[in-house]
N, C-alpha and C positions, 0 to 999 in steps of 0.2 A: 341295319336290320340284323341282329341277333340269331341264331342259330332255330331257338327254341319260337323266336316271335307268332310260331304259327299256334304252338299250344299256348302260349301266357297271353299271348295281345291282343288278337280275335276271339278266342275261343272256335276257332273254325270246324275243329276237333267236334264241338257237340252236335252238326248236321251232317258228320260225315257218316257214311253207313255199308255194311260190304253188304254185298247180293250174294247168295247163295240159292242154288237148286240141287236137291238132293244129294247137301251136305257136299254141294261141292262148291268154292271159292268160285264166281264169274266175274267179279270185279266190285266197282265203288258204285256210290253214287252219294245224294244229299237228300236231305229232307226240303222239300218246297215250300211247307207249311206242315199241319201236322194230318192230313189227308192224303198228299204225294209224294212221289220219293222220282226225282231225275238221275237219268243215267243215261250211260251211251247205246244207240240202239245195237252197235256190233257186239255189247255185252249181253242182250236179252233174244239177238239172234244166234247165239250158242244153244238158246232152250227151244228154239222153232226148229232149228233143224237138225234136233236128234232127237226129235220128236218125245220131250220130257213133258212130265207132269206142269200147265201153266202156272202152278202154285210156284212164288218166290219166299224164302225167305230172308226176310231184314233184321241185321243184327247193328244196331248200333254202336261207337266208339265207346257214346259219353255215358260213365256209369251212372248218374242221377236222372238218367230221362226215364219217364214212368213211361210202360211198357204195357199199365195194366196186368203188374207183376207176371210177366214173361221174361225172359230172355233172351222171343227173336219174336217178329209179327208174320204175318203172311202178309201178299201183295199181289196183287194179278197186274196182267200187261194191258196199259190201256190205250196207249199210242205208243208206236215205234214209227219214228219216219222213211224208216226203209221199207215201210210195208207197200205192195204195189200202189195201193191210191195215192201214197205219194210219192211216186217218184219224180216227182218233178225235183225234190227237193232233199233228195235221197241224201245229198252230200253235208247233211247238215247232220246225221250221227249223232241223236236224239230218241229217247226214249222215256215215258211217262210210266209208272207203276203206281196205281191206286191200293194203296194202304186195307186191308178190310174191314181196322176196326177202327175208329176215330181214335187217334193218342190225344191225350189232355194239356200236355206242357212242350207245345214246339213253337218256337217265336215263327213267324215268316221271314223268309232270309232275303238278303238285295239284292235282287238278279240287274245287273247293269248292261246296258247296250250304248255302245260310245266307241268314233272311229278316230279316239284321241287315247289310245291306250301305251303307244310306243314308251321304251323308257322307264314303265311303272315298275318297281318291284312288285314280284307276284310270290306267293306262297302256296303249296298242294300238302294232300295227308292221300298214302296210297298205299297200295297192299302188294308188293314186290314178293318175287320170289323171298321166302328166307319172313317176309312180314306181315304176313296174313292177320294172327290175330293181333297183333295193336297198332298196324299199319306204322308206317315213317313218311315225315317229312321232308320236304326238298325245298329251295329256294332259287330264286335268279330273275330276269329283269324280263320282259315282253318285249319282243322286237315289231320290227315293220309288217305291214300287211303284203300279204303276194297280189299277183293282180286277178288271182281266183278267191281270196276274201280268205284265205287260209292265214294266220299267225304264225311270226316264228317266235320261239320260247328258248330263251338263253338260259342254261343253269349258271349258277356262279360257279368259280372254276375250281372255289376248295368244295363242293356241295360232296359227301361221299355215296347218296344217290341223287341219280339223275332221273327226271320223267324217264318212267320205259313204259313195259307193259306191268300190268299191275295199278296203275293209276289210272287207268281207263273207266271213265266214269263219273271221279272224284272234282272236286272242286277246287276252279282255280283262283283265290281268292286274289282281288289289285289290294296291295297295300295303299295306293295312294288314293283310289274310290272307296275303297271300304266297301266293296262288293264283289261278287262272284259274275 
């Protein structure tokens, strides 16, 4: 897998999207189709508790997505699952933001659920210190499950960023499912 495999081979770059509140960087997330955008709910609990405007805005990677000639969309928060009702299921660090205005040109993307993932090369696009606006990518393999259903994530060992913070949100695409 090539350096660049995440911009040329996927295209995984055109559902990636940073989250912004009040022109400030809170992290990634994806387009789910062209009505949602998922991200992590500890990125969307940065605006509940400093009690910010719920208005998000979304600015995508990919320059030819129509935006309905914009720049950035708005989004409100529609599920977080850290919200008390769910806490049952708190640890699952998930967050839904409804779009306000319908975009016209977003394929639906491959959400995969599969406890055969060990092994796979994986690819992310994330917004690091230092990479806010055109974010970078990182690459490395999926390791084993813990016995809390948590993944471990190998970088390769020449990768010059490694998952940190900043990628929080973003998408982990399997090279070998072809899905996130």
């Amino acid at each position: 897998m090539g350096r660049n495999s995440l911009m040329k081979g996927n295209n995984i770059s055109m559902y990636v999207v940073r989250i912004f509140c009040e022109n400030e960087l809170l992290g990634g997330g994806f387009f789910l189709d062209n009505q949602y955008v998922i991200t992590c709910s500890h990125v969307t609990d940065q605006i509940k508790s400093d009690n910010r405007s719920n208005k998000i805005n979304i600015k995508p990677l990919w320059p030819n997505l129509s935006l309905n000639n914009k720049k950035s969309i708005t989004a409100t928060l529609e599920i977080s699952l850290s919200d008390d009702k769910y806490n049952k299921i708190s640890e699952r660090d998930i967050a839904i933001l409804k779009i306000d205005e319908k975009l016209e040109i977003v394929k639906p993307i491959s959400l995969i659920s599969s406890n055969e993932l060990a092994g796979h090369n994986f690819c992310s696009l994330g917004f690091p210190k230092g990479h806010s606006e055109n974010g970078v990518n990182t690459e490395g393999k999926i390791g084993y499950k813990f016995a809390d259903d948590r993944i471990c994530i190998i970088n390769h060992k020449d990768e010059i960023v490694t998952l940190q913070k900043g990628f929080s949100g973003c998408p982990l695409w399997d090279e070998s499912i072809k899905g996130i």
